[in-house]
C-alpha positions as CSV (number, residue, x, y, z in Angstrom):
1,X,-20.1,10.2,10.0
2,X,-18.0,9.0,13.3
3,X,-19.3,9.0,16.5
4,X,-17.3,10.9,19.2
5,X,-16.8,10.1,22.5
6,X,-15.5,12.8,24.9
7,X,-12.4,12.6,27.4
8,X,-11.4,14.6,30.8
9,X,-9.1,17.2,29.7
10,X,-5.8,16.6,30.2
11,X,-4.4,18.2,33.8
12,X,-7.9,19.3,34.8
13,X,-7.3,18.4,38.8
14,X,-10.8,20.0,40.3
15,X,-14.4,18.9,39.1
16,X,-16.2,19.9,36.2
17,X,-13.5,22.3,35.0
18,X,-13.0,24.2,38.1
19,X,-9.3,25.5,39.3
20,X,-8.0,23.3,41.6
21,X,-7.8,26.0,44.4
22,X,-11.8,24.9,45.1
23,X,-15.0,27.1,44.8
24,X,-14.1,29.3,47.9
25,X,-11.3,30.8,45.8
26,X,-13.0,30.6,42.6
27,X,-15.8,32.9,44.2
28,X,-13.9,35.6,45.8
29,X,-11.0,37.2,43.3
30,X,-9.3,39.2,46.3
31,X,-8.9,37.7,49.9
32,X,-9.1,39.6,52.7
33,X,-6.1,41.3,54.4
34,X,-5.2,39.8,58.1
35,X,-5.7,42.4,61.0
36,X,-3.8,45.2,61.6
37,X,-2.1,44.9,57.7
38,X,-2.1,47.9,55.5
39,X,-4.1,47.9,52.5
40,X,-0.7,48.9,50.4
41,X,1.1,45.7,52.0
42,X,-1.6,43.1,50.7
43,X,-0.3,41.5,47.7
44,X,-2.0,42.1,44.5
45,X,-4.1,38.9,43.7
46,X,-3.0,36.7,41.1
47,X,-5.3,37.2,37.8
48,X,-7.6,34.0,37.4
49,X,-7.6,32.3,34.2
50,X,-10.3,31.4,32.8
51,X,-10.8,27.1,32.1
52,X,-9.0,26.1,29.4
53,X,-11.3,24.7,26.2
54,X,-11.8,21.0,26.4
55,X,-10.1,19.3,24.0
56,X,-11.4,18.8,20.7
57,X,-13.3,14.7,20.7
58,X,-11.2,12.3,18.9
59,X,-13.8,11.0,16.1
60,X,-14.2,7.1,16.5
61,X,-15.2,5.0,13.5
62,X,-15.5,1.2,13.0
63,X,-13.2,0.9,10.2
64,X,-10.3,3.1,9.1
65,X,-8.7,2.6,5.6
66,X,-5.0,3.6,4.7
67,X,-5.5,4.4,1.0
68,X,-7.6,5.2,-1.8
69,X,-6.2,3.3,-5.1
70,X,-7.7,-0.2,-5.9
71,X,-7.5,-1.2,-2.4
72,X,-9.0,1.1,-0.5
73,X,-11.8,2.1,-2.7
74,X,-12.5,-1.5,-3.2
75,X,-12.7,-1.7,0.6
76,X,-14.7,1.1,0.5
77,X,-17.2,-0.1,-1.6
78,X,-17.5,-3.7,0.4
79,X,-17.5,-1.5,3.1
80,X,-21.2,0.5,2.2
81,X,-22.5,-3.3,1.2
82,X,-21.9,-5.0,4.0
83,X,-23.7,-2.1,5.5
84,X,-20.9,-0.7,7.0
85,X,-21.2,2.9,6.9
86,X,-19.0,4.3,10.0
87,X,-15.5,4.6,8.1
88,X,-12.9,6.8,6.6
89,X,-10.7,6.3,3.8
90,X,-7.2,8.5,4.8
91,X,-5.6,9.4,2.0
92,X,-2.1,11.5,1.7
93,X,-2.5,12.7,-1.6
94,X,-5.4,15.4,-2.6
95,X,-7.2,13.0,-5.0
96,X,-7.8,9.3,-5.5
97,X,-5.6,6.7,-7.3
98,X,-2.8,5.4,-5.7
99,X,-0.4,4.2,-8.0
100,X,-3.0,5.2,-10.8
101,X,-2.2,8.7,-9.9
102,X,1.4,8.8,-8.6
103,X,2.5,7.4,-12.0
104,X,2.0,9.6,-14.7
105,X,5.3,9.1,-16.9
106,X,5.4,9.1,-20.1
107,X,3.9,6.2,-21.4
108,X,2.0,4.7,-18.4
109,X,0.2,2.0,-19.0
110,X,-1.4,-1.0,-17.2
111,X,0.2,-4.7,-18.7
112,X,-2.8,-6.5,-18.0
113,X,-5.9,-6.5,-20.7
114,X,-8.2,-3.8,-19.8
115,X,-11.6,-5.8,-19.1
116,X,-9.3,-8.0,-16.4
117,X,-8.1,-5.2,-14.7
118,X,-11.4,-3.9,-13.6
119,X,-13.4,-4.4,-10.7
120,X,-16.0,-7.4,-11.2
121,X,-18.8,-5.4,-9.5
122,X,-17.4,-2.4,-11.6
123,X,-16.7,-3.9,-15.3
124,X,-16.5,-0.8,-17.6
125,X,-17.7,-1.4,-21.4
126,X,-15.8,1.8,-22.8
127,X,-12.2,1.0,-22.2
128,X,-10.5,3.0,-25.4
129,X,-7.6,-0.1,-26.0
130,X,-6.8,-3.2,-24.6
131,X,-4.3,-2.2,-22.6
132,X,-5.4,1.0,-21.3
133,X,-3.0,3.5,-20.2
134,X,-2.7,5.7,-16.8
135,X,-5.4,8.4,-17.7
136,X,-8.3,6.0,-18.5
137,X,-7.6,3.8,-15.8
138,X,-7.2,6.9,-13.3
139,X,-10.5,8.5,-14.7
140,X,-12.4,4.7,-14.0
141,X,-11.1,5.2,-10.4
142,X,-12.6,8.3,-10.2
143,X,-16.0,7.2,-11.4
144,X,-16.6,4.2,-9.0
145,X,-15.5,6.7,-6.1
146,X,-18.4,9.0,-7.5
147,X,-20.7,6.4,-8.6
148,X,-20.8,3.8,-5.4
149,X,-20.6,7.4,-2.5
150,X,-17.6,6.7,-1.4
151,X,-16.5,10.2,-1.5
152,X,-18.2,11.6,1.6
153,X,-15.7,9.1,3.4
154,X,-12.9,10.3,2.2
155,X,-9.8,12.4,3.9
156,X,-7.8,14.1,1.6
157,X,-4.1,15.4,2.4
158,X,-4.0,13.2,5.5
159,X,-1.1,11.1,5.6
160,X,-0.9,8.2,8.4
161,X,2.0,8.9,10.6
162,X,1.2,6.3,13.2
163,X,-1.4,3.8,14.2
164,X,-0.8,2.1,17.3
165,X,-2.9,-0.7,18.9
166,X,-4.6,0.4,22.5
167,X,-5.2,-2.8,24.2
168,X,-7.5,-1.4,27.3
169,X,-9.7,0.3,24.7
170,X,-9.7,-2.4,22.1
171,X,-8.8,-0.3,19.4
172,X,-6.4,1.5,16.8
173,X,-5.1,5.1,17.4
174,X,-4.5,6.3,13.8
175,X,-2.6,9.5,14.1
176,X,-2.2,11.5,10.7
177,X,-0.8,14.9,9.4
178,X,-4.5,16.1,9.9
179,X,-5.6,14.7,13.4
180,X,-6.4,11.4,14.8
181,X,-9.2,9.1,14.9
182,X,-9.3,5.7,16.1
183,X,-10.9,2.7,14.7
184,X,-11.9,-0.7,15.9
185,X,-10.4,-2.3,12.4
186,X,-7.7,-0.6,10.6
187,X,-7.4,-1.7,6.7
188,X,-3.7,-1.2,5.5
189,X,-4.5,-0.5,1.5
190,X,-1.7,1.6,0.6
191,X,-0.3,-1.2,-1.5
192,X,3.3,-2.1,-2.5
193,X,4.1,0.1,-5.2
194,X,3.3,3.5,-3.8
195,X,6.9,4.3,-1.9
196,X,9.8,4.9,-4.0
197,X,13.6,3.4,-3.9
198,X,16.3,5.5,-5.1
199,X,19.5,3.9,-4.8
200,X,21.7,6.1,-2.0
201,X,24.6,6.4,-4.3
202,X,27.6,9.0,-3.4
203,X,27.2,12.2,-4.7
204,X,23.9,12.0,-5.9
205,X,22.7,15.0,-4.0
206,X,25.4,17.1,-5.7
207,X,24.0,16.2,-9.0
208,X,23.7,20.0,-10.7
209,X,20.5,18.3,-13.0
210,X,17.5,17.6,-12.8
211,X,16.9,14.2,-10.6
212,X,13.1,12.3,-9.7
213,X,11.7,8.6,-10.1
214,X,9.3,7.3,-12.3
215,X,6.6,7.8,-9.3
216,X,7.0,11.2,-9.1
217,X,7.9,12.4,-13.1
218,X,8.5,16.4,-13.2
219,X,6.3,17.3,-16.0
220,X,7.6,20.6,-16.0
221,X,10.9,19.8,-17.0
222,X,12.0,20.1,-20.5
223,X,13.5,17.3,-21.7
224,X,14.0,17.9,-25.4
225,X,17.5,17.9,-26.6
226,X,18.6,17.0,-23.1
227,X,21.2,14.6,-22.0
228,X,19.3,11.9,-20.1
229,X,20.2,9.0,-17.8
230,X,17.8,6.0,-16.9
231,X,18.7,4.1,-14.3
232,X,16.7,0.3,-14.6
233,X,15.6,-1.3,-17.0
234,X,12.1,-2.8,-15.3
235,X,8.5,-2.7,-16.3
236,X,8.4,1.5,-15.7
237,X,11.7,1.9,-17.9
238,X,10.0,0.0,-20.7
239,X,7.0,2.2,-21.1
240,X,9.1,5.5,-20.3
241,X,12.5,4.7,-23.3
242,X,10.5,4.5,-25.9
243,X,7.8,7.3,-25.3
244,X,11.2,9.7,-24.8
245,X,13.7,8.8,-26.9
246,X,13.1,10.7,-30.1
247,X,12.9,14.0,-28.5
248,X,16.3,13.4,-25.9
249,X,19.0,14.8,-27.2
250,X,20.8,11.5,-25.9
251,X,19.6,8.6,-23.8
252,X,21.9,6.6,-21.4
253,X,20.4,3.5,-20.2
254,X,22.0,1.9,-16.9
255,X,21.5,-2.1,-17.1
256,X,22.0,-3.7,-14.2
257,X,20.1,-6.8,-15.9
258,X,18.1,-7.3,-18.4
259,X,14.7,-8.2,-18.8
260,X,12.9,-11.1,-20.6
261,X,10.4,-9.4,-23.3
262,X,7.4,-10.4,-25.5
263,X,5.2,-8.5,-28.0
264,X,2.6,-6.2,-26.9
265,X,-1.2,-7.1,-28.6
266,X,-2.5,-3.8,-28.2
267,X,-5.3,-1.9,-30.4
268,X,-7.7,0.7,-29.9
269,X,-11.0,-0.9,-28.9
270,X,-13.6,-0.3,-31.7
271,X,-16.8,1.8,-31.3
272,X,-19.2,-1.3,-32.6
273,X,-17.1,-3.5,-29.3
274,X,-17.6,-0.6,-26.8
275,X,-21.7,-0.5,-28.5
276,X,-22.0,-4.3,-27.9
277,X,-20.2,-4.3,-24.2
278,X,-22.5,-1.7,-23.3
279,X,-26.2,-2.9,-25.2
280,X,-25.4,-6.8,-23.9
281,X,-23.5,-6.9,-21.2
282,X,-22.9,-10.7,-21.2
283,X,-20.6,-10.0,-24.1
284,X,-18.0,-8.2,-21.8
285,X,-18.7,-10.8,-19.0
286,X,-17.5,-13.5,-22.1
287,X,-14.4,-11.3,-23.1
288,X,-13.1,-11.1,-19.3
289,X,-14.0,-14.9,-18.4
290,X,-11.8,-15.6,-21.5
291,X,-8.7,-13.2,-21.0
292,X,-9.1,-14.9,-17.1
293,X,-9.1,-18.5,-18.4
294,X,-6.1,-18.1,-20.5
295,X,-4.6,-16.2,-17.5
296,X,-5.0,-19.3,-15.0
297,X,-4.0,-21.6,-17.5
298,X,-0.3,-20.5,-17.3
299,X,-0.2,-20.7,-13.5
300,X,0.8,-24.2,-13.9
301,X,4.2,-23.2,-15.6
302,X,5.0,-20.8,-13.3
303,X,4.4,-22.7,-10.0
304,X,4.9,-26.5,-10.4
305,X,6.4,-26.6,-14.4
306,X,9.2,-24.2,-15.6
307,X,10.2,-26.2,-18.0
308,X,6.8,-25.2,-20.2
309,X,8.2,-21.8,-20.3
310,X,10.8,-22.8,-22.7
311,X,8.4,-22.0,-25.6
312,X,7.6,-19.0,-24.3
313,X,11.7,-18.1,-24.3
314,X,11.8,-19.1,-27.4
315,X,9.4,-16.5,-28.5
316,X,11.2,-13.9,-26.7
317,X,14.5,-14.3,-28.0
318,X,12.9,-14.0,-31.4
319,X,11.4,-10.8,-30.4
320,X,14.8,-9.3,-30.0
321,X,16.7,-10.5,-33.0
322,X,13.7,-8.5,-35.1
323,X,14.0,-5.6,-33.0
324,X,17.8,-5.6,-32.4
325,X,20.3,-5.9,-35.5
326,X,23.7,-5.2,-34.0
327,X,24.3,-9.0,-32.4
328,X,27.3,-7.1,-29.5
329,X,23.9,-4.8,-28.1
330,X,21.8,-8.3,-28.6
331,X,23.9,-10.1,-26.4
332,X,23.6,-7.4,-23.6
333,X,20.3,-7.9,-23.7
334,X,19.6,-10.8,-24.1
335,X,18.3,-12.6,-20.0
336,X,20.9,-15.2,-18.4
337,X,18.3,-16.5,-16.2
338,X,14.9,-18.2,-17.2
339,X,12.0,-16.4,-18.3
340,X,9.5,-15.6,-15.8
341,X,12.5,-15.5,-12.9
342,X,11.5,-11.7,-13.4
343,X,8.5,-9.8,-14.1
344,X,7.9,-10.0,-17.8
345,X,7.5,-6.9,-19.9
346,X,5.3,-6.1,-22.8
347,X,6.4,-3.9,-25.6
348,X,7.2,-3.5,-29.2
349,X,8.8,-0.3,-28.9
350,X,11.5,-1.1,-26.3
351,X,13.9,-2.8,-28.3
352,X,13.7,-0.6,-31.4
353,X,14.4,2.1,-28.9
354,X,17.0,0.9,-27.6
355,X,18.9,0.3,-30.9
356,X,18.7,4.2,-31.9
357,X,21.4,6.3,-32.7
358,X,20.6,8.3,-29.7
359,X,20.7,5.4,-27.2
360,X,23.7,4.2,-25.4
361,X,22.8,0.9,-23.3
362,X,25.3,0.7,-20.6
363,X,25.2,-3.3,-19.4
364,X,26.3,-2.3,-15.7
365,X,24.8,-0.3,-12.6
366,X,25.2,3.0,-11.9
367,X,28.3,3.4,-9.4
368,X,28.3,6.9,-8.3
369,X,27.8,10.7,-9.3
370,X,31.0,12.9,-9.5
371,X,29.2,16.4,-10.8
372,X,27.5,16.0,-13.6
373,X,29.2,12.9,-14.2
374,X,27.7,9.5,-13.9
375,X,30.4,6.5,-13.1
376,X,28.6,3.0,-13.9
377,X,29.8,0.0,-12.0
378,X,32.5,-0.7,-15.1
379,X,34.3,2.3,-15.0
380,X,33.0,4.1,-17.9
381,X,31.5,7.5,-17.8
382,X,29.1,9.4,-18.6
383,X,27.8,13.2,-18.8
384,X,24.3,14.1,-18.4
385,X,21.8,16.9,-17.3
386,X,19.4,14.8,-16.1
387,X,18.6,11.6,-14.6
388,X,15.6,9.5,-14.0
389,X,15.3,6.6,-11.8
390,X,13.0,3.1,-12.6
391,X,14.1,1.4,-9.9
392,X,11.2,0.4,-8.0
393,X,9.7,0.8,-4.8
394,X,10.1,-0.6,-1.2
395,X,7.9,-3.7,-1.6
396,X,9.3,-6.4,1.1
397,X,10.4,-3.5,3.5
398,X,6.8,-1.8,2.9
399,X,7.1,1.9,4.7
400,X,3.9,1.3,6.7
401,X,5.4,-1.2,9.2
402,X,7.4,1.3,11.0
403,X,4.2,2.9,11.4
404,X,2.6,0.6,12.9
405,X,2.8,-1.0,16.3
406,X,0.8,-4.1,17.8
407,X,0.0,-5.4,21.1
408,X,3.5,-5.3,23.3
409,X,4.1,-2.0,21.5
410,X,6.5,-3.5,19.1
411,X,6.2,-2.2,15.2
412,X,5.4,-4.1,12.3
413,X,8.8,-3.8,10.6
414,X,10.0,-5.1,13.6
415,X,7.8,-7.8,13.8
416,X,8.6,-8.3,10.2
417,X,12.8,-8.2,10.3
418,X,13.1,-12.0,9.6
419,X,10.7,-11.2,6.4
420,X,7.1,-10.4,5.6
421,X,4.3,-13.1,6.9
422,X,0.9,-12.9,7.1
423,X,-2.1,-15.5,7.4
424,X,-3.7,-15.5,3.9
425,X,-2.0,-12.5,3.4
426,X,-4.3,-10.7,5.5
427,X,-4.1,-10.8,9.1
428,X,-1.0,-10.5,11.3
429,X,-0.4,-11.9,14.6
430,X,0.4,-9.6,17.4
431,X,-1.5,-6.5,15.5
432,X,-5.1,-7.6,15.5
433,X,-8.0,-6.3,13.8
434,X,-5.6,-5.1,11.3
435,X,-6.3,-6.6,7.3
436,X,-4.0,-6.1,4.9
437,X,-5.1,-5.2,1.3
438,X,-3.0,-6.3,-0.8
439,X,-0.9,-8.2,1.5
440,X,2.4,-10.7,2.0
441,X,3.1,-13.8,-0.7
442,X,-0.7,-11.9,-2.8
443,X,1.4,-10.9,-5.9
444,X,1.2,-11.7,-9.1
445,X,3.1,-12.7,-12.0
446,X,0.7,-13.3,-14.9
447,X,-2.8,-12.2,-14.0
448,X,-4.6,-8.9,-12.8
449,X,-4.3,-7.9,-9.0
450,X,-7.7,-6.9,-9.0
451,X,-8.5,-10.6,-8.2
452,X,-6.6,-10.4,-5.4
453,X,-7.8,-7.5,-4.2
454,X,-11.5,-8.5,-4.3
455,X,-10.6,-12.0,-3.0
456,X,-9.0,-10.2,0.2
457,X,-11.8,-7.8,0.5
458,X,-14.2,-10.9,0.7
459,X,-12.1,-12.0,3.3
460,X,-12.2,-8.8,5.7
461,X,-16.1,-8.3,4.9
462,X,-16.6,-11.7,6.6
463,X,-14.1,-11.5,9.4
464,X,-15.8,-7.9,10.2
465,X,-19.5,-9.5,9.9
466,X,-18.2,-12.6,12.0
467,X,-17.0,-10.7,15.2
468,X,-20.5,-8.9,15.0
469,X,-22.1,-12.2,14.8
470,X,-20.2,-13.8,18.0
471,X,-20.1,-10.8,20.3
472,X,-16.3,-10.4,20.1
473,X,-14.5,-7.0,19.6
474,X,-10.9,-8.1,17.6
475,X,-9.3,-11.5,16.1
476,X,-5.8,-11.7,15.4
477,X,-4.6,-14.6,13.8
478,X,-3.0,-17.8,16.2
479,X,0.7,-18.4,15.7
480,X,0.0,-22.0,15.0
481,X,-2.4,-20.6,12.0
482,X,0.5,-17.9,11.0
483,X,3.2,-20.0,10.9
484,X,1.4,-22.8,9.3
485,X,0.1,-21.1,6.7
486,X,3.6,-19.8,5.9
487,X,5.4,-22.6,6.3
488,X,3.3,-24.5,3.4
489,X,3.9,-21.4,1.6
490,X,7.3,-21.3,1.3
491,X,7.1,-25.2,0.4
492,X,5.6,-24.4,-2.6
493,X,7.4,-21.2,-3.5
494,X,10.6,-24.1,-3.8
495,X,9.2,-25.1,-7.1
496,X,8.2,-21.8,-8.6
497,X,10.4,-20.2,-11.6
498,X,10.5,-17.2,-9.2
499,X,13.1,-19.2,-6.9
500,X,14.6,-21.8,-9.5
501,X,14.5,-19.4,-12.2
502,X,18.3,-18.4,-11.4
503,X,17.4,-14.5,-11.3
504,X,17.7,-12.2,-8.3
505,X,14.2,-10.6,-8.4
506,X,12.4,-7.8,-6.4
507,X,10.3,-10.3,-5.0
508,X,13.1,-11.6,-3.1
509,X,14.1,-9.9,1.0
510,X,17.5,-9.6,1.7
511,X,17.9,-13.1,3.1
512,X,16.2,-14.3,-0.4
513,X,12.9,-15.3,0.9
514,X,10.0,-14.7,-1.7
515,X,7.6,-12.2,0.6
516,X,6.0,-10.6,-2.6
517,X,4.3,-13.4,-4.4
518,X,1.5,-15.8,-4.6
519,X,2.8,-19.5,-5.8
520,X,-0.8,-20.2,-7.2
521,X,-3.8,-20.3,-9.4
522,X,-6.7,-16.7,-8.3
523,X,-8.8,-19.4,-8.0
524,X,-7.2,-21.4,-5.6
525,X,-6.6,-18.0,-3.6
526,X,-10.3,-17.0,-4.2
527,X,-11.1,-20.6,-2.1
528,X,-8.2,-19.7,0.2
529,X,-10.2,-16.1,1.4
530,X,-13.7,-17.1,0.9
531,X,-14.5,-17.2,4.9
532,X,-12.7,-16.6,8.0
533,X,-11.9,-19.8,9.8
534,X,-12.3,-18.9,13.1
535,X,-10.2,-22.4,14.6
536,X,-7.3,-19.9,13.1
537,X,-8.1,-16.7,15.9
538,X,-7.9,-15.7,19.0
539,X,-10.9,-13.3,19.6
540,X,-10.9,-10.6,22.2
541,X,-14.0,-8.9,24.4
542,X,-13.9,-5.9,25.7
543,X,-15.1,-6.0,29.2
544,X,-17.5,-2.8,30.4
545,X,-16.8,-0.3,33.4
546,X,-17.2,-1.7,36.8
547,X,-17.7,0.3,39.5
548,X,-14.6,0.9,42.3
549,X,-16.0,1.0,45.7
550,X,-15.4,3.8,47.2
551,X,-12.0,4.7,49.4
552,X,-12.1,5.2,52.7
553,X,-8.5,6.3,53.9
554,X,-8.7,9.8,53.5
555,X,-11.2,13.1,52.9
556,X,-9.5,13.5,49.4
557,X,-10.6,10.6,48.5
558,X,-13.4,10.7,45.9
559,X,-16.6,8.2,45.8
560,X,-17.2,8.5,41.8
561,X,-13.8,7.0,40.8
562,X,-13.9,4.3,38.2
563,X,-12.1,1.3,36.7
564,X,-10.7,2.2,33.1
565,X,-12.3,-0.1,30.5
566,X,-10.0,-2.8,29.2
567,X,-10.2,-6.0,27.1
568,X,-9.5,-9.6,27.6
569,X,-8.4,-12.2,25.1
570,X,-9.4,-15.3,24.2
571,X,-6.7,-17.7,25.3
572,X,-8.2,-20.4,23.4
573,X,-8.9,-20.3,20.0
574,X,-13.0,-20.9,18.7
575,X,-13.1,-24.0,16.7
């Protein structure tokens, strides 16, 4: 596994281990009494202690992964090819997943079509339906861990609590709940959707009911015949209404806006497809080039045509006048803003659910909790025993950055306060030899992440390979590359229905800035991460030991003293 390298022991002042009293006193436990002293007068000698243990190594690998969902197994995988073998996945949890395992509602499902959302090195021929829900997507998960060895690498219950850059050394201190390690490249794969948001609201904590997010559901609560609040109305909510609704007692549904919805083509995947995908494997390589082709064909109305999407509204409004009868709770939920402003949900359940007896939509947020009392932002209120909360996670204030600091020391969500940047959503200026998986502006609004994530792995395979091949030791992006690449960005995120849309979205920072997204085609971001331009780094070398000569100006001082190691950077980019 990692090598180890071993350290002086902290406070050790003598050599080799010894007490710092010398070897005269180390050798003789009781010193002799001075002339004419009584044996009874002679203090009792101190008791000697024996040396301390030498601290345990701290295990150095080349790579260090935060996460074990998509990301970091993916990274993992690249990882062994490259023939990279000397790296850990750290992983909080006890099992892999990420979001795959954190989300376990009711319901869970992926919104993608099944043979998209799969690994291209990975594709799986026995997906039950064609949009496969949490288990079977968990269970693939677990089979390319087993099935490419990337077990052995990984660290269970060890949750990153800080990784901080070491300049001299030229490399990442990764401190977790288990130990530390450090790393010469630290991959951040934890993703965006694996902390959750709960709105602080007052008197929340006095709630006397049950309270927990989506992300965390308590399957050991009972919630049959139960009064029951859900806050949000995003892509969780509409997977969790339905699958609850006929066994609440009643359901109370906080709005704070409502979301554009189309029909959901899902079936069961027959036994003669699975037969076919598995006998003749070009026939499953056919069905995911297709469901990707029709995938990048509607970039175009997303990021340079909004006006296309009209047709598209057009088939959503009639979506809810067959699933909604009573035109007063139509017009509540019926979107203000264009379609594709917000993330669009699938479902052919959500509406009729909505519309039961048993359902109360409440078009307003929730306010505040007085007992077991919920006030919505219009006044009205309403008694429940329980309450579960969809709204979402901390995606453009992602909790790693405060745990993560650069070069002067200074941490990532500092770094970050004016919004999230990256170059190619990868590589951060400041923090170097750190890749993002999964990174700023790499979202998605139409297609499967798992395109991303492979075209981001591509890119931190080569910059890895590419320091070996020039001699160098880290890279971290120019800020003339940085802010370029931002600043082009951001130019084309002006056209997108994500900012002319007229919707405030979660892919919007507090100053309004679109961090989350990518305004493009896969393709075009495939071409963007293909290779590691290195006119866009600054490399840095470690430097070995030198010798100090030794100093003359005293006896205590010692001949074998030696320079620490340290590391130089490149002050001129490589072209």
């Amino acid at each position: 596994m990692a090598s180890s390298t071993k350290r002086p022991r902290p406070g050790a002042s003598g050599r080799d281990g010894q007490d710092s009293r010398g070897a005269d006193a180390a050798e003789s436990p009781v010193a002799e009494a001075p002339a004419g002293t009584a044996a009874a007068d002679v203090p009792a000698p101190a008791p000697i202690s024996a040396p301390a243990p030498a601290a345990a190594p701290v295990p150095h690998v080349r790579v260090a992964v935060v996460g074990s969902g998509f990301g970091g197994l993916g990274a993992g995988v690249r990882l062994r090819r490259a023939g990279i073998t000397d790296f850990v996945i750290l992983e909080r949890a006890d099992s892999v997943g990420g979001t795959w395992r954190d989300n376990s509602y009711p319901g869970c499902a992926c919104d993608v079509p099944s043979h998209l959302y799969s690994f291209s090195f990975a594709p799986n021929p026995d997906w039950p339906r064609s949009f496969s829900g949490q288990p079977a997507i968990r269970a693939y998960l677990e089979k390319v861990t087993d099935v490419f060895g990337i077990r052995p690498h990984l660290r269970f219950n060890t949750e990153v609590t800080e990784a901080r850059w070491e300049a001299d050394e030229a490399r990442w201190r990764i401190t977790t709940t288990a130990g530390q390690w450090t790393a010469d490249a630290l991959v951040a794969a934890a993703g965006p959707l694996a902390d959750p948001q709960i709105p602080n609201l007052p008197g929340l904590d006095a709630f006397p009911g049950k309270v927990f997010h989506s992300s965390r559901w308590d399957h050991d609560y009972e919630l049959a015949g139960k009064r029951v609040a859900m806050v949000g109305t995003g892509a969780s909510a509409a997977q969790i209404i339905p699958s609850i609704q006929p066994q609440v007692g009643t359901l109370t549904v906080f709005q704070r806006t409502p979301a554009w919805v189309l029909p959901r083509r899902d079936r069961d995947i027959t036994e003669l497809e699975k037969w076919l995908h598995n006998r003749l494997p070009l026939t499953a390589k056919l069905r995911r080039g297709t469901l990707f082709a029709l995938r990048e064909l509607q970039v175009d109305a997303f990021v340079r045509r909004p006006g296309l999407l009209k047709v598209v509204q057009q088939l959503a409004e009639r979506h809810i006048a067959q699933g909604v009868a009573d035109p007063a709770l139509r017009a509540r939920l019926t979107p203000d803003y264009r379609i594709g402003c917000k993330r669009i949900l699938l479902s052919n359940t959500y509406y009729p659910a909505l519309a039961a007896a048993n359902t109360e939509v409440v078009a307003s947020g929730l306010r505040e909790v007085r007992g077991s009392t919920l006030v919505a932002a219009d006044g009205s209120e309403h008694e429940v025993d329980a309450i579960v909360f969809g709204t979402g996670f901390h995606v453009t204030d992602m909790p790693i950055g405060s745990r993560v600091f650069g070069v002067d020391g200074t941490s990532l969500a500092e770094h970050w306060k004016g919004g999230m940047e990256a170059l190619r959503g990868s590589t951060v200026r400041g923090f170097p030899n750190l890749f993002f998986v999964i990174g700023p502006n790499t979202g998605l609004g139409n297609s499967s992440m798992i395109l991303m994530i492979e075209s981001q792995l591509n890119y931190l395979i080569d910059g890895l390979t590419t320091l070996g091949s020039v001699g160098a030791t880290a890279m971290q992006p120019t800020e003339r590359a940085q802010r370029r690449w931002n600043l082009e960005l951001q130019h084309r995120m002006d056209r997108t229905v994500w900012t002319t849309g007229g919707c405030r979205s979660w892919y919007l920072d507090p100053s309004g800035k679109n961090t989350v997204l990518w305004p493009g085609s896969t393709t075009s971001f495939r071409r963007a991460t293909r290779k590691v331009d290195l006119g866009e780094y600054e490399l840095i070398m470690r430097i070995p030991p030198k010798p100090r000569p030794a100093a003359t100006a005293g006896p205590a001082a010692t001949a074998d003293a030696v320079t620490a190691a340290g590391a130089a950077t490149a002050e001129e980019a490589l072209a």
